[in-house]
Backbone as CSV, one residue per row, in Angstrom:
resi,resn,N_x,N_y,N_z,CA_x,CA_y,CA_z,C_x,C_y,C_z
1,UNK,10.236,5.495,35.560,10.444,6.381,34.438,10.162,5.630,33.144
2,UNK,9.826,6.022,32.308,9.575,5.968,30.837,10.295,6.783,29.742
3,UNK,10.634,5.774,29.014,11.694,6.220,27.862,11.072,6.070,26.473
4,UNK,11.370,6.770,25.264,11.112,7.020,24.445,12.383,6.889,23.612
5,UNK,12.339,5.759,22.194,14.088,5.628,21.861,13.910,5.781,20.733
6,UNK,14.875,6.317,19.906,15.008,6.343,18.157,16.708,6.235,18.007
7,UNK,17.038,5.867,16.846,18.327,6.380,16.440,18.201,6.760,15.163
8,UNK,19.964,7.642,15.239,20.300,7.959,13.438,21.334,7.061,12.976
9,UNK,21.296,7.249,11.837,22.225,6.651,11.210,23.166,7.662,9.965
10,UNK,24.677,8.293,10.805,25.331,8.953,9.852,26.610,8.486,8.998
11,UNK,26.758,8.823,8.173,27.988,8.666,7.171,29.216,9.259,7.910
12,UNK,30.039,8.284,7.927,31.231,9.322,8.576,31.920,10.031,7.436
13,UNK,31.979,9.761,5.897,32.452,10.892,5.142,32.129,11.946,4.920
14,UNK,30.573,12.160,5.554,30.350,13.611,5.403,30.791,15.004,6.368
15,UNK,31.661,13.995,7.744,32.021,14.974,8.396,31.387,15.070,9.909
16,UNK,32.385,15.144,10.960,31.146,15.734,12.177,30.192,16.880,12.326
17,UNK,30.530,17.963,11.572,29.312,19.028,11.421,27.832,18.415,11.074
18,UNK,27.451,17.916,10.897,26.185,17.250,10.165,25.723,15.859,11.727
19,UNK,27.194,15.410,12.280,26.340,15.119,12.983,25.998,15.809,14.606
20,UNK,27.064,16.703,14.445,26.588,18.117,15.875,25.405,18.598,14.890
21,UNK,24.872,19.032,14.546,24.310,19.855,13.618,22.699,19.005,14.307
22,UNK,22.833,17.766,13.915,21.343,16.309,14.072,21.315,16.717,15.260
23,UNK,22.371,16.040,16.089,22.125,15.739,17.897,21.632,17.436,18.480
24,UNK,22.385,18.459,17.607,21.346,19.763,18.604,20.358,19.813,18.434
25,UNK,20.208,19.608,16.543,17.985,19.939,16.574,17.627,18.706,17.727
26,UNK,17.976,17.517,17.725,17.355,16.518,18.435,17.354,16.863,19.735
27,UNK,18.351,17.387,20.162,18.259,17.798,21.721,17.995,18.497,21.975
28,UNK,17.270,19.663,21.356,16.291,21.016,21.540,15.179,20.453,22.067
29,UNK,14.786,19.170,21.062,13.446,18.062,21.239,13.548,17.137,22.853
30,UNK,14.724,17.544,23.506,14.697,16.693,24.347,15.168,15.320,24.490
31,UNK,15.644,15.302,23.357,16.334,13.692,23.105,17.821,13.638,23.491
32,UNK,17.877,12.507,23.677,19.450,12.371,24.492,20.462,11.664,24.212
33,UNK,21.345,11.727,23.331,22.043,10.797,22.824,22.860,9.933,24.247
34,UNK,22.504,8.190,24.382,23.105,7.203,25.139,24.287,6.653,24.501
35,UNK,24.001,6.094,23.449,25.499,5.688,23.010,25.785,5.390,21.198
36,UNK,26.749,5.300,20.755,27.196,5.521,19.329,27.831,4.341,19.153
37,UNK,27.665,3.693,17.910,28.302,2.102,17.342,28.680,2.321,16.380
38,UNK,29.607,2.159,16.322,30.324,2.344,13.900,30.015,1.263,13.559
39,UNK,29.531,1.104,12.108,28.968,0.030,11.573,30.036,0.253,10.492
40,UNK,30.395,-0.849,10.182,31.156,-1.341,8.953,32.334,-0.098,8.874
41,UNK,32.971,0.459,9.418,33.575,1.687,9.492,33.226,3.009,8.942
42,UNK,32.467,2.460,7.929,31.644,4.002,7.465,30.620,4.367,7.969
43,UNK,29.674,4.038,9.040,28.456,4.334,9.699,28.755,4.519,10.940
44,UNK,28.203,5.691,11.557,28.011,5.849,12.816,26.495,5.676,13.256
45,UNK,26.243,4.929,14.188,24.655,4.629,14.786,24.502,5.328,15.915
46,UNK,23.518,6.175,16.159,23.627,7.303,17.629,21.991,6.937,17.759
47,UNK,22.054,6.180,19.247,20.787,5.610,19.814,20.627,6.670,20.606
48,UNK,19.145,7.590,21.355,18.830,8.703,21.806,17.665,8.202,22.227
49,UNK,17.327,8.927,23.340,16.382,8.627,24.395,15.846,9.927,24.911
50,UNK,14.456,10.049,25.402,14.113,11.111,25.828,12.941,10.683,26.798
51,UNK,12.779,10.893,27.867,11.740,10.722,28.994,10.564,11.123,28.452
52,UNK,9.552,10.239,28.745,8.029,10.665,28.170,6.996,10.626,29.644
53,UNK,7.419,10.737,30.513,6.249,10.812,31.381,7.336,11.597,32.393
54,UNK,7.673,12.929,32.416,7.943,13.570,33.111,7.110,14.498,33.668
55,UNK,6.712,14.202,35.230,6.226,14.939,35.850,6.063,16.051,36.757
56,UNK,5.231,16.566,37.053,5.495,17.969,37.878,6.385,17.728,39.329
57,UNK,7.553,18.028,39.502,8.107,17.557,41.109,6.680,18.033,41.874
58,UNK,6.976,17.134,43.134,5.739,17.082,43.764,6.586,17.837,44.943
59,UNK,5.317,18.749,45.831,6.031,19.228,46.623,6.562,18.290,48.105
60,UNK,7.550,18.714,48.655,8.284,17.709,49.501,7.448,18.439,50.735
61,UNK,6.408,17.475,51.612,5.873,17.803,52.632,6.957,17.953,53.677
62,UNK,7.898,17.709,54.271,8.586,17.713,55.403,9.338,19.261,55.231
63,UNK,9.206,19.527,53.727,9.967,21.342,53.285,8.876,22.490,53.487
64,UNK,7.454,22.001,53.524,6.415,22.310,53.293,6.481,23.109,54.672
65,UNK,6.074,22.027,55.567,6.179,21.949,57.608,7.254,23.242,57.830
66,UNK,8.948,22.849,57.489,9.976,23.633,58.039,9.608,25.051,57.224
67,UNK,9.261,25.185,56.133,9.107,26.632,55.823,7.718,27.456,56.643
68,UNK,6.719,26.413,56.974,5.810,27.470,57.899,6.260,27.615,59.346
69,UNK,6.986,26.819,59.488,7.996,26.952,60.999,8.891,27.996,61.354
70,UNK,9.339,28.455,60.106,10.744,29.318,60.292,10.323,30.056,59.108
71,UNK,9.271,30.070,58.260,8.850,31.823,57.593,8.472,32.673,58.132
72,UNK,8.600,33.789,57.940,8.019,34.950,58.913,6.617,35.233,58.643
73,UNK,6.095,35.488,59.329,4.792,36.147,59.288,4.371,37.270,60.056
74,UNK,4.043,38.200,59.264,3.555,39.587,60.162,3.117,40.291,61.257
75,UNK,2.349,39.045,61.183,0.529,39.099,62.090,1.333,38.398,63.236
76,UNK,2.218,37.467,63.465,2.702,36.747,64.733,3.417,37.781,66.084
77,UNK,2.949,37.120,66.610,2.740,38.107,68.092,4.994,38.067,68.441
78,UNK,5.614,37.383,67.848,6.942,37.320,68.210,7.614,38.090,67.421
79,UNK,6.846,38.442,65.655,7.815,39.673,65.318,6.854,41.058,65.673
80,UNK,6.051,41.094,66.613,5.611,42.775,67.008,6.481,43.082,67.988
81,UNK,7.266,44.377,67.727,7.798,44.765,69.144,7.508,46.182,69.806
């Protein structure tokens, strides 16, 4: 996997609204807040991460096999009666 990192840097006198407010636009974007450090007691630091090479799940061959095993099919001589 591959990660992609930024942080913010908020004021804690302005309040937690401002910083729910950051972390949702950011996590609309996919970013993920990992962890938060107070700096000097007035700073909060919120490090965020977001996967950059997420790929298509691949299909699982062994699910592939059991679903043509046990799906029905029309045309098969075991569901004509």
């Amino acid at each position: 996997m591959k990660w992609e990192n930024t942080y913010l840097v908020f004021e804690v006198s302005k309040g937690p609204k401002v910083i729910i407010d950051s972390l949702d636009t950011y996590g609309a974007d996919g970013w993920e807040c990992c962890s938060m450090l107070i700096v000097a007691g007035s700073q909060i630091v919120c490090f965020l991460k977001r996967r950059t090479d997420a790929d298509e799940p691949k299909p699982d061959k062994e699910e592939e096999k059991l679903s043509k095993l046990w799906g029905t099919n029309s045309s098969s001589p075991s569901n004509k009666e």
